[in-house]
KOLFI-669028 format. One record per residue (C-alpha): residue in three letters; chain; x, y, z. Coordinates in pm, 1 decimal, m for minus. Layout:
<pts>
PT    r  c        px        py        pz
PT  ALA  A         X         Y         Z
...
</pts>
This chain:
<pts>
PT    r  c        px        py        pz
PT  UNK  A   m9405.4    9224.5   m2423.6
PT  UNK  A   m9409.9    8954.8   m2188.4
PT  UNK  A   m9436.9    8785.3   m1847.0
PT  UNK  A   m9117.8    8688.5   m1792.9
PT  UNK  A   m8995.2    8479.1   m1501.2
PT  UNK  A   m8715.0    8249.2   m1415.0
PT  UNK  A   m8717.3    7945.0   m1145.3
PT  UNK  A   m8404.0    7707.5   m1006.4
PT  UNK  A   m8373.1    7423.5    m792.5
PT  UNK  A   m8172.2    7472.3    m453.6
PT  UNK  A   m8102.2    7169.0    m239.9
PT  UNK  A   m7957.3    7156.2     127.8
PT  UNK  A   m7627.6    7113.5      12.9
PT  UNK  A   m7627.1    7483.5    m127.0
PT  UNK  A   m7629.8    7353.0    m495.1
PT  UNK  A   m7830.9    7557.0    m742.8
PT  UNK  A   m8003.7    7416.2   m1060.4
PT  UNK  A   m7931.8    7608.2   m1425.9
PT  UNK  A   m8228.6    7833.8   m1442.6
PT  UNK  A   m8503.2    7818.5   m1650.6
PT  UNK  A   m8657.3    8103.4   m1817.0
PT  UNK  A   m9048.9    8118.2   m1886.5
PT  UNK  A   m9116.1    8463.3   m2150.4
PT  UNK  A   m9458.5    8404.4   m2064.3
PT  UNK  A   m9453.6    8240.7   m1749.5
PT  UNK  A   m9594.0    8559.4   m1506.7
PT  UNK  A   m9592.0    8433.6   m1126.2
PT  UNK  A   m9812.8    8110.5   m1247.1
PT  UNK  A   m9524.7    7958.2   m1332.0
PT  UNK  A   m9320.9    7944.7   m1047.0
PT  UNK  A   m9605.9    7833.4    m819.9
PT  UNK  A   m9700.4    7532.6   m1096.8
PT  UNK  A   m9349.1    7430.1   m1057.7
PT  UNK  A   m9353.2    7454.6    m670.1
PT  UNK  A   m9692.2    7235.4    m649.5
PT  UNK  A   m9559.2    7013.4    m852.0
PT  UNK  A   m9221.4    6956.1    m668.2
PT  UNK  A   m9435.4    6917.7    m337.2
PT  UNK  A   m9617.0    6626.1    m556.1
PT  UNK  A   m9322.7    6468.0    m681.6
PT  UNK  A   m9133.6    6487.2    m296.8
PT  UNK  A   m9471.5    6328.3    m143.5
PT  UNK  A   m9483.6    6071.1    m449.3
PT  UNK  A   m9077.6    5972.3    m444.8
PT  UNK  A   m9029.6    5885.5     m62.9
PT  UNK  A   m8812.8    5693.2      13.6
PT  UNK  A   m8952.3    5308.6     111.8
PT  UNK  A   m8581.1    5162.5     120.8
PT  UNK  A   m8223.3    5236.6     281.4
PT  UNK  A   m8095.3    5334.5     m79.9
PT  UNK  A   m7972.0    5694.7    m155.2
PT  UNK  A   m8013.2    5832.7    m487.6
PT  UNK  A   m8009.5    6180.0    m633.9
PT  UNK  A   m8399.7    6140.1    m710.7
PT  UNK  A   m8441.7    6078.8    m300.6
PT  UNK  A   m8195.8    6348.8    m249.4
PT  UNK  A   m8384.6    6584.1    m447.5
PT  UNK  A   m8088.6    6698.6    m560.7
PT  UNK  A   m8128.0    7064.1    m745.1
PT  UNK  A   m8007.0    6968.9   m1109.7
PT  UNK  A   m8191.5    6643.0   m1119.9
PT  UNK  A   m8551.5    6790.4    m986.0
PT  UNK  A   m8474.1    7057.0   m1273.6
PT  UNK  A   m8426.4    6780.8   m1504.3
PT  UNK  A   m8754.7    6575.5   m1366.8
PT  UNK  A   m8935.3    6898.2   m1393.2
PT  UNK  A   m8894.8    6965.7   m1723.2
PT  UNK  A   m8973.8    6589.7   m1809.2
PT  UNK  A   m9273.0    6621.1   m1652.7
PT  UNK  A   m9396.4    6901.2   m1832.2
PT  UNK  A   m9279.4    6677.0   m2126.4
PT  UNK  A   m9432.3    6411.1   m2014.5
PT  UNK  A   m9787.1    6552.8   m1989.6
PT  UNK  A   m9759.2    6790.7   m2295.4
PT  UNK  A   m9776.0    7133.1   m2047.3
PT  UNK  A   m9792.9    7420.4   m2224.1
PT  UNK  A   m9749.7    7320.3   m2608.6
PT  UNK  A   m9890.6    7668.8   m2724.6
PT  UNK  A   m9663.2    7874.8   m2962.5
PT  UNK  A   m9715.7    8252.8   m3132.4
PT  UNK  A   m9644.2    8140.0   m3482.4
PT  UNK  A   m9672.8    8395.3   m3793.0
PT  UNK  A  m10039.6    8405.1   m3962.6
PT  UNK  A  m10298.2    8608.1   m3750.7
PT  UNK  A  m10161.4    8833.2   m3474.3
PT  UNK  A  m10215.7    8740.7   m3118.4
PT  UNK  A  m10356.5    8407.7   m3265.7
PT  UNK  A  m10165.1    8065.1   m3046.0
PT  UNK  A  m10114.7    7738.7   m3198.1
PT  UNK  A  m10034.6    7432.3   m3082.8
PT  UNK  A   m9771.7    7168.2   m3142.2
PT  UNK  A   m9800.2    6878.8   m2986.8
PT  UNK  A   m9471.3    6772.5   m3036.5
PT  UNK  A   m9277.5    7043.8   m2894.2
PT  UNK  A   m9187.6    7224.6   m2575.6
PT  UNK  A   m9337.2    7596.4   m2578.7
PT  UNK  A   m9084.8    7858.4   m2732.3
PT  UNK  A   m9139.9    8050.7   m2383.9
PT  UNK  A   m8883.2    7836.7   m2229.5
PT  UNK  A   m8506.5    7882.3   m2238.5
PT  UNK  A   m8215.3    7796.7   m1981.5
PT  UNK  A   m7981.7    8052.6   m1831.7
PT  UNK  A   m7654.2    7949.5   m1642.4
PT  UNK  A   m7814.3    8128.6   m1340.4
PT  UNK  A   m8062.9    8369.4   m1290.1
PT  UNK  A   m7883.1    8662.9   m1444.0
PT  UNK  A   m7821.3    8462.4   m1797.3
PT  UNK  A   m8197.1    8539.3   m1870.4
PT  UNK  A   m8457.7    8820.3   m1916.1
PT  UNK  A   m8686.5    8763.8   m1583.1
PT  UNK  A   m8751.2    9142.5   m1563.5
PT  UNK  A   m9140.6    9105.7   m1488.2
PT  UNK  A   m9145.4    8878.7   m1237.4
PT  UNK  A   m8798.8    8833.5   m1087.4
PT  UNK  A   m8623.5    8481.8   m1039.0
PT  UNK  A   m8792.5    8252.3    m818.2
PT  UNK  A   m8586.6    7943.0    m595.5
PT  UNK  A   m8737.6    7638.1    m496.4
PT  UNK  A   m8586.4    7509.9    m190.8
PT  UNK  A   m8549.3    7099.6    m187.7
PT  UNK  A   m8536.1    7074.1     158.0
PT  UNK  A   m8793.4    7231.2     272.5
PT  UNK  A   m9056.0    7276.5     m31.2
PT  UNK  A   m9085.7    7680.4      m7.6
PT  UNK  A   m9002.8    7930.1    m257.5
PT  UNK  A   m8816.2    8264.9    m233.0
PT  UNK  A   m8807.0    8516.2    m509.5
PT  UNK  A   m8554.6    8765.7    m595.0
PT  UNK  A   m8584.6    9056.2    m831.0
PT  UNK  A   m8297.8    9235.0   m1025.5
PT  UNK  A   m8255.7    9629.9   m1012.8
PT  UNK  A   m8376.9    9724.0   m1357.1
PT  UNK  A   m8074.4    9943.1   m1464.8
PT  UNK  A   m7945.5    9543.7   m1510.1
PT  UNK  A   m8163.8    9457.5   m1815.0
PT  UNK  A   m8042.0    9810.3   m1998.4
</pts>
């Protein structure tokens, strides 16, 4: 059981984030992360001549911001921990088991939902899905 779903990072460069796996994510997921890169982008403008990666948005550091953020503001701190069944705790003091990395978007279970890009440059999403005969 599960809603499984997997995001990345793209920038206009062609470079592709790791990819992060959500067990539980469902399609929520991917569109939390898209609002919030739209928020960060509009938030992080540039106000001087400098170039970093952040004003770049470059693909592994928006991953990395990302997942800070959900740090950050203790996102999804619920865990399925033995005791009653179906019964969630909550840690504050860790990320949610849900989430694991993946090289790319095949290193990962995302078999509900597909895997789901976030495009840098522009802010839009695309999402691919994997024939099922891959996950046997």
């Amino acid at each position: 059981m599960g809603d499984r779903v997997s995001i990345s990072f793209k920038d206009d460069n062609g470079d592709e984030s790791i990819a992060l796996f959500n067990h539980w994510g469902g399609t929520e997921f991917p569109n939390f992360a898209l609002n919030w890169f739209k928020d960060f982008k509009d938030r992080n403008k540039a106000e001087s001549n400098f170039s970093t990666p952040i004003t770049r948005h470059e693909a592994r550091v928006m991953m990395t911001q990302f997942l800070d953020f959900i740090g950050r503001n203790k996102i999804d701190r619920q865990f399925k921990h033995g005791g009653e069944i179906g019964k969630m705790e909550t840690d504050e003091n860790l990320l949610s088991s849900s989430y694991y990395f993946g090289k790319d978007k095949n290193d990962g279970d995302n078999s509900d939902n597909g895997h789901y890009v976030i495009h840098t440059d522009t802010a839009t999403m695309e999402i691919t899905k994997r024939p099922m005969e891959d996950y046997e």
